[in-house]
Every structure is written in C-alpha cells, then in structure tokens.
PDB file of N, CA, C and O in Angstrom:
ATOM      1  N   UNK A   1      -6.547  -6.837  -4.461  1.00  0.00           N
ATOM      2  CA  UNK A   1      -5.772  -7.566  -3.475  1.00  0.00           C
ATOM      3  C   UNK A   1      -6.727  -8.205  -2.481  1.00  0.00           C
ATOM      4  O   UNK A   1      -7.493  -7.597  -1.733  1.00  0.00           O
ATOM      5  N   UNK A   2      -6.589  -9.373  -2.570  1.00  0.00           N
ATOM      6  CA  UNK A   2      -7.620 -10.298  -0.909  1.00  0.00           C
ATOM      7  C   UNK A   2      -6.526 -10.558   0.079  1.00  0.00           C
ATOM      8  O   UNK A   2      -5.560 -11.259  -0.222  1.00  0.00           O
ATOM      9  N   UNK A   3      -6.637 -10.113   1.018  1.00  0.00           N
ATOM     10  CA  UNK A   3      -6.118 -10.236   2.533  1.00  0.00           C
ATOM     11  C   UNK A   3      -6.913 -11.873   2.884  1.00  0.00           C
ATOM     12  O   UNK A   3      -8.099 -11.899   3.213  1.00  0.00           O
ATOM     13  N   UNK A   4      -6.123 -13.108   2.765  1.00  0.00           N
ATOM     14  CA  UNK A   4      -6.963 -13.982   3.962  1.00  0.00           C
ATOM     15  C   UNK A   4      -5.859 -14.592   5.063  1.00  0.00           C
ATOM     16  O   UNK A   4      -4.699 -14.981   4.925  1.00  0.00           O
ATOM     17  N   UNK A   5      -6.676 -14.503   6.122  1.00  0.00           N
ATOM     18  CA  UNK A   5      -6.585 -14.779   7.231  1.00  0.00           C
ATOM     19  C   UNK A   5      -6.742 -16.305   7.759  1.00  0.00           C
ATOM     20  O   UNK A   5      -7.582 -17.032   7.228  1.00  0.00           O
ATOM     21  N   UNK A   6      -5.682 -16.913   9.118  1.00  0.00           N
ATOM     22  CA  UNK A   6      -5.947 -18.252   9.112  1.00  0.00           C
ATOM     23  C   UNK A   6      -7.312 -18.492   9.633  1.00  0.00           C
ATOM     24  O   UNK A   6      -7.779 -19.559   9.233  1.00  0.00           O
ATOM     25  N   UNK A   7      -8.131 -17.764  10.459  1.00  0.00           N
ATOM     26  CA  UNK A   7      -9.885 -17.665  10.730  1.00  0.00           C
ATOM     27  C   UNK A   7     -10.489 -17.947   9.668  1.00  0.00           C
ATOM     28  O   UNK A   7     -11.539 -18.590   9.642  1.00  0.00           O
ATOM     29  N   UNK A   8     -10.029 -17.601   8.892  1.00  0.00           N
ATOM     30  CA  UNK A   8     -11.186 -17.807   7.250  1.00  0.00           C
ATOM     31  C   UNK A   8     -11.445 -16.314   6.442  1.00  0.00           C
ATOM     32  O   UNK A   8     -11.615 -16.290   5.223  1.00  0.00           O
ATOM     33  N   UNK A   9     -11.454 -15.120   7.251  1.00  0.00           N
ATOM     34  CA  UNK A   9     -11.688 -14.223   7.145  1.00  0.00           C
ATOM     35  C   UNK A   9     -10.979 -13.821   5.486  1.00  0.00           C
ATOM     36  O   UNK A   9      -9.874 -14.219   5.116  1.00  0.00           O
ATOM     37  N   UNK A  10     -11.902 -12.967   4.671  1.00  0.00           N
ATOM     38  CA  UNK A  10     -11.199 -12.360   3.545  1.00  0.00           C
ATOM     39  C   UNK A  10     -11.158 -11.121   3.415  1.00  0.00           C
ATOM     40  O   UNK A  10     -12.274 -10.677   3.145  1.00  0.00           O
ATOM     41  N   UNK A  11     -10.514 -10.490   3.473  1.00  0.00           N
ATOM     42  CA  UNK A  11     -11.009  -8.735   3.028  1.00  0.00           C
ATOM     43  C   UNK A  11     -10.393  -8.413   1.508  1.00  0.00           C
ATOM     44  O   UNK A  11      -9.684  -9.240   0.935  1.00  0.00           O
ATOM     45  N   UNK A  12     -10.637  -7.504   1.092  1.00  0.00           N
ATOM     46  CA  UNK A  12     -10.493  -7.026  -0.218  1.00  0.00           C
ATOM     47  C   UNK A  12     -10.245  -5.533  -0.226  1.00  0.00           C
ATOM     48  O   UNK A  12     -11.041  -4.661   0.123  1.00  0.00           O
ATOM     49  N   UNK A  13      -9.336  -5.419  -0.562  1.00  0.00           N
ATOM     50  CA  UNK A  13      -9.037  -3.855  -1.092  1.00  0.00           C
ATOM     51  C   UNK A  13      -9.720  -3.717  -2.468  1.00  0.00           C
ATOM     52  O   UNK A  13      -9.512  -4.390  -3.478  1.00  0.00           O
ATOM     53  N   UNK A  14     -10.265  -3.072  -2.352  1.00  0.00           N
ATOM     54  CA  UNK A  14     -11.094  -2.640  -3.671  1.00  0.00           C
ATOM     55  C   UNK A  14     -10.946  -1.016  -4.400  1.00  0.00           C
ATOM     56  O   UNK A  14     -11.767  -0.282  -4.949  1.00  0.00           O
ATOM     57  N   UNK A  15      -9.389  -0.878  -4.080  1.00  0.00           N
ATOM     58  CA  UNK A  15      -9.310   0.298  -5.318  1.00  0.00           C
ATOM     59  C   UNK A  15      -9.169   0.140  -6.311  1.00  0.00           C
ATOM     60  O   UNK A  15      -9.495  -0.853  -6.962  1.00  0.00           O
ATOM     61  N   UNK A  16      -8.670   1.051  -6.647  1.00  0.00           N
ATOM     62  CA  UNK A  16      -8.379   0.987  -8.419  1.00  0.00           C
ATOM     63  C   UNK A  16      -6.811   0.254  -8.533  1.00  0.00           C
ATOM     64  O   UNK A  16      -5.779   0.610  -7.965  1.00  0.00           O
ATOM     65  N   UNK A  17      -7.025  -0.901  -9.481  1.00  0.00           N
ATOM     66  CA  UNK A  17      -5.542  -1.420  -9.811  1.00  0.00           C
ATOM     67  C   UNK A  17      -4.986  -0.243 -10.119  1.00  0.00           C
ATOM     68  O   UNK A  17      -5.549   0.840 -10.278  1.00  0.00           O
ATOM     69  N   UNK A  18      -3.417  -0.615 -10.225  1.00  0.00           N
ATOM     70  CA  UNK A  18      -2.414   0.669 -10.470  1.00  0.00           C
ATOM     71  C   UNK A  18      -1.300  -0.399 -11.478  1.00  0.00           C
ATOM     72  O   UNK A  18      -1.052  -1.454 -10.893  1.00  0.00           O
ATOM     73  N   UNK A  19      -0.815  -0.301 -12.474  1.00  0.00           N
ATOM     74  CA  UNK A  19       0.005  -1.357 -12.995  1.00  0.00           C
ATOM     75  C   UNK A  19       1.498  -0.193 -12.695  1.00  0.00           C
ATOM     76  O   UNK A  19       2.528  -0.524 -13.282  1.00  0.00           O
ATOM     77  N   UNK A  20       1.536   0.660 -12.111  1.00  0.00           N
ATOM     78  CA  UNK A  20       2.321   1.211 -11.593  1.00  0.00           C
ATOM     79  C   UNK A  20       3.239   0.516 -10.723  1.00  0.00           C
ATOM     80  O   UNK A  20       4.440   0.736 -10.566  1.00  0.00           O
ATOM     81  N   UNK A  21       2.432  -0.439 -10.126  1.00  0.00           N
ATOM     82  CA  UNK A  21       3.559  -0.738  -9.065  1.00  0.00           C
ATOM     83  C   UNK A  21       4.134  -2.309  -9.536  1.00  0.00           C
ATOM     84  O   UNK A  21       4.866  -2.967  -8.795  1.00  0.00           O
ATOM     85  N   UNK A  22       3.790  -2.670 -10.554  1.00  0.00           N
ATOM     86  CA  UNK A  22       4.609  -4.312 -11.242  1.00  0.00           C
ATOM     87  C   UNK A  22       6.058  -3.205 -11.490  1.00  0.00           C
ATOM     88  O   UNK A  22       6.542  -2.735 -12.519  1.00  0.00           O
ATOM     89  N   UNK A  23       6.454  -3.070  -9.984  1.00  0.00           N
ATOM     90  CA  UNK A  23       8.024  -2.952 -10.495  1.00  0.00           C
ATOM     91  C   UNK A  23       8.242  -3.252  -9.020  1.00  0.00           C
ATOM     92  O   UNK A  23       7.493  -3.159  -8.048  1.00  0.00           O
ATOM     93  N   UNK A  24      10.149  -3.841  -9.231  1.00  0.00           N
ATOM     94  CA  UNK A  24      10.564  -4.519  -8.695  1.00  0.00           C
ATOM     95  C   UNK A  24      10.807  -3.082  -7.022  1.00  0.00           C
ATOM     96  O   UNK A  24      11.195  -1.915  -7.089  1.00  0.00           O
ATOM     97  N   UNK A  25      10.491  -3.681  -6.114  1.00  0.00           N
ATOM     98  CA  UNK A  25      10.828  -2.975  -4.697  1.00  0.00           C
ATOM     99  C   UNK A  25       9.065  -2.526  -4.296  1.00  0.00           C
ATOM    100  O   UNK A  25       8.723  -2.184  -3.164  1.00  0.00           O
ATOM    101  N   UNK A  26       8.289  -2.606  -5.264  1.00  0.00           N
ATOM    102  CA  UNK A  26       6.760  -1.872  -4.664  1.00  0.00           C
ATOM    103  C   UNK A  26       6.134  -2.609  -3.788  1.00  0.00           C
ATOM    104  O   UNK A  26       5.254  -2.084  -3.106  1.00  0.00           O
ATOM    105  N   UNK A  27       6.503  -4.169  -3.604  1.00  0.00           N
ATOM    106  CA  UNK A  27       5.708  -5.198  -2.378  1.00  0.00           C
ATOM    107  C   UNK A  27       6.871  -4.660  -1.787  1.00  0.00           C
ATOM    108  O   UNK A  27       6.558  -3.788  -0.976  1.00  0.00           O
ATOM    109  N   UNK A  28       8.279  -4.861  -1.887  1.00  0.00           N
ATOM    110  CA  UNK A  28       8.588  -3.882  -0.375  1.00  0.00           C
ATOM    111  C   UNK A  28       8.277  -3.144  -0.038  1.00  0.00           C
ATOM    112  O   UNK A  28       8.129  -3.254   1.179  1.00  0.00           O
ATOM    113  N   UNK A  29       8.021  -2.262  -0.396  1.00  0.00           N
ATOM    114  CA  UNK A  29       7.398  -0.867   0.446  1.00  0.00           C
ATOM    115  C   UNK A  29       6.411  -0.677   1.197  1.00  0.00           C
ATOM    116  O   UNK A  29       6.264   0.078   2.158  1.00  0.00           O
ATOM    117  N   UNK A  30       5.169  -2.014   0.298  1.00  0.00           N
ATOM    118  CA  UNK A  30       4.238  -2.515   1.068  1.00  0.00           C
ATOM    119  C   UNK A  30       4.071  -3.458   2.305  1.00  0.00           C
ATOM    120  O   UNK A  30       3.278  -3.381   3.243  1.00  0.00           O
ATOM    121  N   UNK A  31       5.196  -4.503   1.992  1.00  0.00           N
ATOM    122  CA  UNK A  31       5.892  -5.165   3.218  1.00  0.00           C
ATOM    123  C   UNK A  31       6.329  -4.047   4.514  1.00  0.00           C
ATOM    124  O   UNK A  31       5.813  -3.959   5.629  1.00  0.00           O
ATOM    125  N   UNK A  32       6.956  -3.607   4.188  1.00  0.00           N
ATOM    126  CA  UNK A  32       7.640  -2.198   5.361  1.00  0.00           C
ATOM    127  C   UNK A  32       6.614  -1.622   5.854  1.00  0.00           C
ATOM    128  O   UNK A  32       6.484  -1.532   7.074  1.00  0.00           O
ATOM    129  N   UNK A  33       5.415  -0.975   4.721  1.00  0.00           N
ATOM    130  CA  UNK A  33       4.571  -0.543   5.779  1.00  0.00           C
ATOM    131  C   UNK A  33       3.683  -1.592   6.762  1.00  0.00           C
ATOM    132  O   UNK A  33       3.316  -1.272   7.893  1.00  0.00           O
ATOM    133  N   UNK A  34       3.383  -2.984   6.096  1.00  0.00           N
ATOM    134  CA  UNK A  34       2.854  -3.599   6.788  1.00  0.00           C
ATOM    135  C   UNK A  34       3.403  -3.716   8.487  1.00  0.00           C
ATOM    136  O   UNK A  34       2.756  -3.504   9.512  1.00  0.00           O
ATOM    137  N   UNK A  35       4.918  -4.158   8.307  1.00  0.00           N
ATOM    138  CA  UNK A  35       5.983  -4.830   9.527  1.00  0.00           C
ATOM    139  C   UNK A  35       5.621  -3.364  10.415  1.00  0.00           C
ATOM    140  O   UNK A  35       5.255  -3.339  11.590  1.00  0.00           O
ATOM    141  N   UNK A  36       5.793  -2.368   9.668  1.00  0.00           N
ATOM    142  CA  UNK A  36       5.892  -1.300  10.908  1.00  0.00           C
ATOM    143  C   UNK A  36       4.375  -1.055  11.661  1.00  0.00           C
ATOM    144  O   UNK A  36       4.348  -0.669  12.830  1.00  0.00           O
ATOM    145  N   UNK A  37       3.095  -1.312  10.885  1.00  0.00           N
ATOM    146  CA  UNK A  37       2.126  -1.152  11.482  1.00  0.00           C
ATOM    147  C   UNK A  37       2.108  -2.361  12.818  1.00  0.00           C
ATOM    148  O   UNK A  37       1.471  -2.160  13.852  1.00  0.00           O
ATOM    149  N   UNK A  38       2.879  -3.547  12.581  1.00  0.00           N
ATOM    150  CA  UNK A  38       2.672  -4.635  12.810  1.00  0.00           C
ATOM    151  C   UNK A  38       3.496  -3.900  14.795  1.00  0.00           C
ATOM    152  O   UNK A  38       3.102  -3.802  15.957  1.00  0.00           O
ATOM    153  N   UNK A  39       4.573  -3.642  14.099  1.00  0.00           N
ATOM    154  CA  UNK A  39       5.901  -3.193  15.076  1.00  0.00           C
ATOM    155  C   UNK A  39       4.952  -2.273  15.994  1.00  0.00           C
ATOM    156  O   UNK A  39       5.145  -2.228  17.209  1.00  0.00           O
ATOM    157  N   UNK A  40       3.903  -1.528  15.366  1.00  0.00           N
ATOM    158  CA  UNK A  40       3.651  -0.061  16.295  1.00  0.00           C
ATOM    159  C   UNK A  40       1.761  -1.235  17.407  1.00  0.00           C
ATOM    160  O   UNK A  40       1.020  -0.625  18.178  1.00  0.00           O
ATOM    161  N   UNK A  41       1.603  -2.495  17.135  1.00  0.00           N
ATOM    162  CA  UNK A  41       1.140  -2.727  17.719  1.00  0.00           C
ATOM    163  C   UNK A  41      -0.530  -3.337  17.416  1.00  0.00           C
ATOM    164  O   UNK A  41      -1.330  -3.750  18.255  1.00  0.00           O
ATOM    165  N   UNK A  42      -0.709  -3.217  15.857  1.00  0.00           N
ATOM    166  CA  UNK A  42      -1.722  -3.211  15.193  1.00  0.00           C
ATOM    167  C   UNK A  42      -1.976  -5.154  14.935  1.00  0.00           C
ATOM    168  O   UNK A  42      -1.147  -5.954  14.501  1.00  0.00           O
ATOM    169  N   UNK A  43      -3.092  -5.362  15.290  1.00  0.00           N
ATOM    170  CA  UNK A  43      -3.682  -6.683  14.787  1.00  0.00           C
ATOM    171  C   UNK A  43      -3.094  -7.129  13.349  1.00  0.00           C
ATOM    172  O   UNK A  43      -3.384  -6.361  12.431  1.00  0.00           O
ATOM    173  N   UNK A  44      -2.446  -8.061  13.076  1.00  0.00           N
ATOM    174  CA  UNK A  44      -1.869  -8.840  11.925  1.00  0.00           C
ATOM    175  C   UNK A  44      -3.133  -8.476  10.762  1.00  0.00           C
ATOM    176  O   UNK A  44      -2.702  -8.039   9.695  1.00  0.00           O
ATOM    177  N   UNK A  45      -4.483  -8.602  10.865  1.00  0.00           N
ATOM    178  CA  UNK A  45      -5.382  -8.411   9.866  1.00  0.00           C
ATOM    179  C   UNK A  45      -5.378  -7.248   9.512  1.00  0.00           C
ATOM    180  O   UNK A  45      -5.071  -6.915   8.368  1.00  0.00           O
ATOM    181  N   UNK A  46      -5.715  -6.438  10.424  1.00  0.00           N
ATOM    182  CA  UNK A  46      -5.607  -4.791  10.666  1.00  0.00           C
ATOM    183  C   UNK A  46      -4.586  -4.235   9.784  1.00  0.00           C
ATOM    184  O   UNK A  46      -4.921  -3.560   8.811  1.00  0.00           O
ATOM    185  N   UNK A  47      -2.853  -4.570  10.173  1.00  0.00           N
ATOM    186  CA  UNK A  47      -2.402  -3.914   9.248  1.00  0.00           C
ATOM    187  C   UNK A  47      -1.913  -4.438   8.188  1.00  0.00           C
ATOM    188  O   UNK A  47      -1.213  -3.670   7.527  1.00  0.00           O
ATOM    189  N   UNK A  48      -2.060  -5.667   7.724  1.00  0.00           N
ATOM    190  CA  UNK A  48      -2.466  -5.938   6.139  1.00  0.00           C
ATOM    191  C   UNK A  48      -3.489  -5.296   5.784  1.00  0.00           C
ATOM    192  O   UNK A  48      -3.261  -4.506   4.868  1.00  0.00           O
ATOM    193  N   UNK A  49      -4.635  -5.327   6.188  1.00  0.00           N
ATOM    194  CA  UNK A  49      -5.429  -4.009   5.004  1.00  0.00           C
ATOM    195  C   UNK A  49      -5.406  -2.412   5.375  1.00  0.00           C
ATOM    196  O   UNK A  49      -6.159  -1.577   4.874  1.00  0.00           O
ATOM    197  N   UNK A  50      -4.593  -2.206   6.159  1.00  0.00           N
ATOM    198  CA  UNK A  50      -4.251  -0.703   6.214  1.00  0.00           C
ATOM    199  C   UNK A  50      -3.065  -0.457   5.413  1.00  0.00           C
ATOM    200  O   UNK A  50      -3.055   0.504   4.643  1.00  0.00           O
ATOM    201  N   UNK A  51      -2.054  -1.241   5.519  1.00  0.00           N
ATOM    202  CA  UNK A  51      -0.933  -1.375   4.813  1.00  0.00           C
ATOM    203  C   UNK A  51      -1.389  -1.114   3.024  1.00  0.00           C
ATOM    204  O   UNK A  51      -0.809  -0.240   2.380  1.00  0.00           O
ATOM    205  N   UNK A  52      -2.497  -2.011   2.378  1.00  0.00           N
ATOM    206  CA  UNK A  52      -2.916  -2.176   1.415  1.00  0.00           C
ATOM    207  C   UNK A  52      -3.372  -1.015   1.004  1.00  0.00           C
ATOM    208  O   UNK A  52      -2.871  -0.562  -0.025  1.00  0.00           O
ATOM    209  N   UNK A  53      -4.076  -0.500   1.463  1.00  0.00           N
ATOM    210  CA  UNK A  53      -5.075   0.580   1.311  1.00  0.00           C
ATOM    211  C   UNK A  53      -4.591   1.899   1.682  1.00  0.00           C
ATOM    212  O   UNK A  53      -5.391   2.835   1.705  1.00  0.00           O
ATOM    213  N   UNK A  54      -2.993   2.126   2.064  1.00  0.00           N
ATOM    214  CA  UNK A  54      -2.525   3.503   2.186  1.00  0.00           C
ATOM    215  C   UNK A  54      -1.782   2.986   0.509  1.00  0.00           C
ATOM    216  O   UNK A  54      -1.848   3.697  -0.494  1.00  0.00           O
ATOM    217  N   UNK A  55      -1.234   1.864   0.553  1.00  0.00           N
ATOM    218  CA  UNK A  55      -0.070   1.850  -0.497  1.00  0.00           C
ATOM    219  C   UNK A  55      -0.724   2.056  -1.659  1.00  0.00           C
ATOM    220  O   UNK A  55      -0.227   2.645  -2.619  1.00  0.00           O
ATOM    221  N   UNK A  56      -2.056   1.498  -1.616  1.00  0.00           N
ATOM    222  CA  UNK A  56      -3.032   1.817  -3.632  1.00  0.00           C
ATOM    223  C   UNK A  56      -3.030   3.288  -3.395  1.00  0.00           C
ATOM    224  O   UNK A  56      -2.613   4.085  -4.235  1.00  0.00           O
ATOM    225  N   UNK A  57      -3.552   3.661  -2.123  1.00  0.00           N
ATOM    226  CA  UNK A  57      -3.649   5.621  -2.106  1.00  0.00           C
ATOM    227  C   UNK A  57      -2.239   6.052  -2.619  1.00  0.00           C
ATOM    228  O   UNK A  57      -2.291   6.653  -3.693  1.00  0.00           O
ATOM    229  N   UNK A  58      -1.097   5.896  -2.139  1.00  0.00           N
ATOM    230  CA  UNK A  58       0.048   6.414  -2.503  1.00  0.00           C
ATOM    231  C   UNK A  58       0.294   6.509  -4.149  1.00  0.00           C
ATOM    232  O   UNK A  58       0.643   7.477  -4.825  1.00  0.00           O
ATOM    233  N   UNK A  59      -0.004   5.204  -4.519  1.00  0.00           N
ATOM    234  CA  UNK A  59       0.183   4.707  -5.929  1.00  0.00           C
ATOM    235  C   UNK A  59      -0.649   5.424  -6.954  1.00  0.00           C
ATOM    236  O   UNK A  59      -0.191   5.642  -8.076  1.00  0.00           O
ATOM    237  N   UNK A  60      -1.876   5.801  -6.596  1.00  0.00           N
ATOM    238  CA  UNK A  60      -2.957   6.737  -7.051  1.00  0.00           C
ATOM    239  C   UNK A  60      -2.400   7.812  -7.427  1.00  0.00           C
ATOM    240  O   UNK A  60      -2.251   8.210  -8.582  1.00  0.00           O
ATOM    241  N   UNK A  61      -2.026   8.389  -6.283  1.00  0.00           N
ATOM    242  CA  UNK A  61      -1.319   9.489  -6.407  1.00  0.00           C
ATOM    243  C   UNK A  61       0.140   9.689  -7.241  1.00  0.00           C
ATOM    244  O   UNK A  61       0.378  10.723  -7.864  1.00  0.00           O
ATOM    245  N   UNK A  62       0.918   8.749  -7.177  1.00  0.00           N
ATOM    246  CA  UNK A  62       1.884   8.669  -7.708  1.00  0.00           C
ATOM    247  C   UNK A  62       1.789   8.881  -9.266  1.00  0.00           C
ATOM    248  O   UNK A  62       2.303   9.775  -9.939  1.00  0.00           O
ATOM    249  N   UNK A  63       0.877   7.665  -9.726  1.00  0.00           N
ATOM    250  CA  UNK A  63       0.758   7.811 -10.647  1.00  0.00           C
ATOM    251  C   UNK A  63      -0.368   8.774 -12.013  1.00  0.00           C
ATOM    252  O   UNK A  63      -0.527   8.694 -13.231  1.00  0.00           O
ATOM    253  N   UNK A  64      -0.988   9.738 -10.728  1.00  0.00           N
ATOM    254  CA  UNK A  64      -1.210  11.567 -10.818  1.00  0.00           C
ATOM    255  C   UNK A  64      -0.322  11.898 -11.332  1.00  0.00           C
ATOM    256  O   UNK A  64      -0.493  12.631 -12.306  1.00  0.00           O
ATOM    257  N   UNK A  65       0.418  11.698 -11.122  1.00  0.00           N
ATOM    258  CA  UNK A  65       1.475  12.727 -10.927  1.00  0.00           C
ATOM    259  C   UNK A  65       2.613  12.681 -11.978  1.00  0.00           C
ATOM    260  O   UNK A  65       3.206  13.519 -12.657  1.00  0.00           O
ATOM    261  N   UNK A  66       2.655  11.382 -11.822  1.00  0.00           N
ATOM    262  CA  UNK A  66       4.399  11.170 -12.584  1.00  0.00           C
ATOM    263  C   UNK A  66       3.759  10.336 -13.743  1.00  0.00           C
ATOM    264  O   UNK A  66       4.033  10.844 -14.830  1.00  0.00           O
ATOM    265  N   UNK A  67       2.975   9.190 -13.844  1.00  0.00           N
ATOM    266  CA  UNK A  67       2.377   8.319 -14.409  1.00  0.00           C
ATOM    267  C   UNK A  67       2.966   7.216 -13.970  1.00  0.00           C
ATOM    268  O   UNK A  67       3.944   7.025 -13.247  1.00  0.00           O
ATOM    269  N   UNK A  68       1.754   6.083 -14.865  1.00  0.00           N
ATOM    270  CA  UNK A  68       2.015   4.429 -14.279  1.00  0.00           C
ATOM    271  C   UNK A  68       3.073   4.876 -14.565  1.00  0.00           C
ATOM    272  O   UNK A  68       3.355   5.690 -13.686  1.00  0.00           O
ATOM    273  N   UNK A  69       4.202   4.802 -15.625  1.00  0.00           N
ATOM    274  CA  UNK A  69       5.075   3.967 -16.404  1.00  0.00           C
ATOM    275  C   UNK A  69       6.220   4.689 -15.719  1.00  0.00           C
ATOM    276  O   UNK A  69       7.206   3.951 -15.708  1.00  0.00           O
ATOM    277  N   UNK A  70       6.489   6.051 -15.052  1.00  0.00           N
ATOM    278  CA  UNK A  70       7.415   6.815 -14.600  1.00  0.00           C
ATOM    279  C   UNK A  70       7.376   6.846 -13.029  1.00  0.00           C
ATOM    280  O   UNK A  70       8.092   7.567 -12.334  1.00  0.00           O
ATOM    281  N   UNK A  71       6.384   5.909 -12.547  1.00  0.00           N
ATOM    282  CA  UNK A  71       6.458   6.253 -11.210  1.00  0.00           C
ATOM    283  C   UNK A  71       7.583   4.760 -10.719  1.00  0.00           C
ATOM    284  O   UNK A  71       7.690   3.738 -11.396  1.00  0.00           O
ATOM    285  N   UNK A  72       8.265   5.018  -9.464  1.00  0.00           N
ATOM    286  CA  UNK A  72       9.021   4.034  -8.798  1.00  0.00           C
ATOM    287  C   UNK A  72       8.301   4.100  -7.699  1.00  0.00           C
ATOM    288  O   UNK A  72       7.390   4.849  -7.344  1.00  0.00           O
ATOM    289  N   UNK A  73       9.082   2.804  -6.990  1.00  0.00           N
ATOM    290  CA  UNK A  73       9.013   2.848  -5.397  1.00  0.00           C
ATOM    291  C   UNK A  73       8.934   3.528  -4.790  1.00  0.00           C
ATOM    292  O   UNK A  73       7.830   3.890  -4.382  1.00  0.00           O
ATOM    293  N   UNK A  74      10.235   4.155  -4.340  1.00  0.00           N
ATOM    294  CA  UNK A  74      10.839   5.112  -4.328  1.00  0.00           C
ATOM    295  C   UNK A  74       9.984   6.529  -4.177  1.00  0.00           C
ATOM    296  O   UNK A  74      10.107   7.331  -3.251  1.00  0.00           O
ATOM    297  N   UNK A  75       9.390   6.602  -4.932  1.00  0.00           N
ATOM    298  CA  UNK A  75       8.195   7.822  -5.251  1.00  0.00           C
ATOM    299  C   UNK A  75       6.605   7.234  -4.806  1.00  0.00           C
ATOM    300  O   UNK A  75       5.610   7.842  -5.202  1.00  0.00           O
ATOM    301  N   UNK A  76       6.479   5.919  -3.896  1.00  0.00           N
ATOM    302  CA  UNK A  76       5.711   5.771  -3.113  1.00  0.00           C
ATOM    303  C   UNK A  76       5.615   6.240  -1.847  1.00  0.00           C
ATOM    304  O   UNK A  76       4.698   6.763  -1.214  1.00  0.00           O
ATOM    305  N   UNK A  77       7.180   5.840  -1.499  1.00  0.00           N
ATOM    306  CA  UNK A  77       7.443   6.339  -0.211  1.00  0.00           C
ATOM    307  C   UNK A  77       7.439   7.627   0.086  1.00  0.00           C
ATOM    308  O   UNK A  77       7.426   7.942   1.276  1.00  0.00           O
ATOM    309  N   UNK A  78       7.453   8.798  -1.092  1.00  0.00           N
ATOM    310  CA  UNK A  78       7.719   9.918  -1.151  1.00  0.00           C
ATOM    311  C   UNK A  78       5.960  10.533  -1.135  1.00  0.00           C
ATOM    312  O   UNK A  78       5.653  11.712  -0.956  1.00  0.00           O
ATOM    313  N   UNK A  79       5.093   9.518  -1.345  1.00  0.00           N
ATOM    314  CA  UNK A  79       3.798  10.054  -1.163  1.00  0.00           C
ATOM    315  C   UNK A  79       3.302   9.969   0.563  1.00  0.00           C
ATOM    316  O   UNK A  79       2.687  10.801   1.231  1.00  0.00           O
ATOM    317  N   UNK A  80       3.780   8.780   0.899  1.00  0.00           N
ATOM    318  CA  UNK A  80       2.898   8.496   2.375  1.00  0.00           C
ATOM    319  C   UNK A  80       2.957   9.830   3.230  1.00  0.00           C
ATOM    320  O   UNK A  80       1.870  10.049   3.765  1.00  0.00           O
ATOM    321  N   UNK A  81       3.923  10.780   3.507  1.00  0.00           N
ATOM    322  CA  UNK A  81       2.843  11.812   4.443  1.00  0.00           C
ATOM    323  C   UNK A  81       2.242  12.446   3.853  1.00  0.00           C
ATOM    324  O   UNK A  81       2.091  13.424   4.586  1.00  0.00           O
ATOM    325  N   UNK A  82       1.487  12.719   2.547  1.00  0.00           N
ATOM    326  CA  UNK A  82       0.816  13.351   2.705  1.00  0.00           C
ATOM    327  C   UNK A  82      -0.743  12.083   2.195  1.00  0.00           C
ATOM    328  O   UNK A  82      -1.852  12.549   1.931  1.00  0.00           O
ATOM    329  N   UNK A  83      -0.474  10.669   2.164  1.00  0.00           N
ATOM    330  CA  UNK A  83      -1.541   9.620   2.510  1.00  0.00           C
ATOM    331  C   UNK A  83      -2.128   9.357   3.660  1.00  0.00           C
ATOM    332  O   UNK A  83      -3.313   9.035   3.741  1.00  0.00           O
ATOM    333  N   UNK A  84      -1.052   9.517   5.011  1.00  0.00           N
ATOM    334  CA  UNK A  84      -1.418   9.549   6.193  1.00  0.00           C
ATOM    335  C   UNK A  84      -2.191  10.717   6.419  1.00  0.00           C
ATOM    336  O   UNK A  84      -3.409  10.655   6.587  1.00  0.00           O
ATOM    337  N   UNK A  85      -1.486  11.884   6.433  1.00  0.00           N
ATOM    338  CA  UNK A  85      -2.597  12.929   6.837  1.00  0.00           C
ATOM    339  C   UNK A  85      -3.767  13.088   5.757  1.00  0.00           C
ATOM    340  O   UNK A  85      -4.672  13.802   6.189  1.00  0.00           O
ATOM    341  N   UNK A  86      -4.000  12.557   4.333  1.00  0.00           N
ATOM    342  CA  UNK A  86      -4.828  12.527   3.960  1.00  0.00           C
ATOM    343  C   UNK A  86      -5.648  13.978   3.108  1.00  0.00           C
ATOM    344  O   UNK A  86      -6.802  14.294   2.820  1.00  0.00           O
ATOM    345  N   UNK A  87      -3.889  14.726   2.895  1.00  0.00           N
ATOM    346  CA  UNK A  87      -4.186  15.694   1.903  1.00  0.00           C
ATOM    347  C   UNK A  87      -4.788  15.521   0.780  1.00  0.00           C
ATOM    348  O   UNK A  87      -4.970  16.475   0.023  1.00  0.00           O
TER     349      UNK A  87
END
C-alpha cells in the first residue's frame, strides 16, 4: 500500500500482502479506523499509515488463525485489541 500525500510525500506500508482481505467490507474497516484516528485528532498522513499498518497487523493475525480464505472483516475488527496493545 503507498500512502501519497498532496506535499508529494509517499509512505509505504511494507508488510506482508494478505489476499485475505480482497473481500468486500475490509477497506471499510480500514476506512473506520482511518476516520476515527482522524476524529481522535491525528495528522491526515499520520493516520493513513497507522490506520494501514494496524489493519495488515490485524489481517496477519487473522489469517493465523482462521486463514486467508476463512477470514472476514468482521474477524478484523475482532483482532484490533489485541493489535493495539500489541499482544
């Protein structure tokens, strides 16, 4: 994923693809976390790549767990506390 910015700026999330999340609702989830980082006060750049980079962690995990092909949305959202605290 490249984050660019109207400055010019590019960043790159550089985890591991996940083909886990080519299902329909997983950019929402990523959208939501973005808006709320956005809502709690965070620089527009800032939380596009924080947003990015909890949601591949979640997805990582997700698909630990359940696999690409069995994991949902749904079961992203069900990872983030323990992405935030970073169990």
């Amino acid at each position: 994923t490249h984050i660019a910015t109207p400055d010019g700026t590019v960043l790159m999330n550089t985890s591991t693809p996940n083909s886990g999340l080519a299902k329909g609702g997983s950019g929402d989830v990523l959208a939501g976390m973005i808006a709320s980082f956005l809502a709690q006060g965070s620089e527009p750049k800032i939380a596009a790549a924080v947003g990015c980079a909890l949601h591949s962690e979640a997805a990582s995990r997700c698909a630990g767990r359940l696999t690409k092909r069995a994991m949902l949305p749904s079961d992203l959202i069900g990872e983030l506390p323990g992405v935030f605290a970073m169990d």
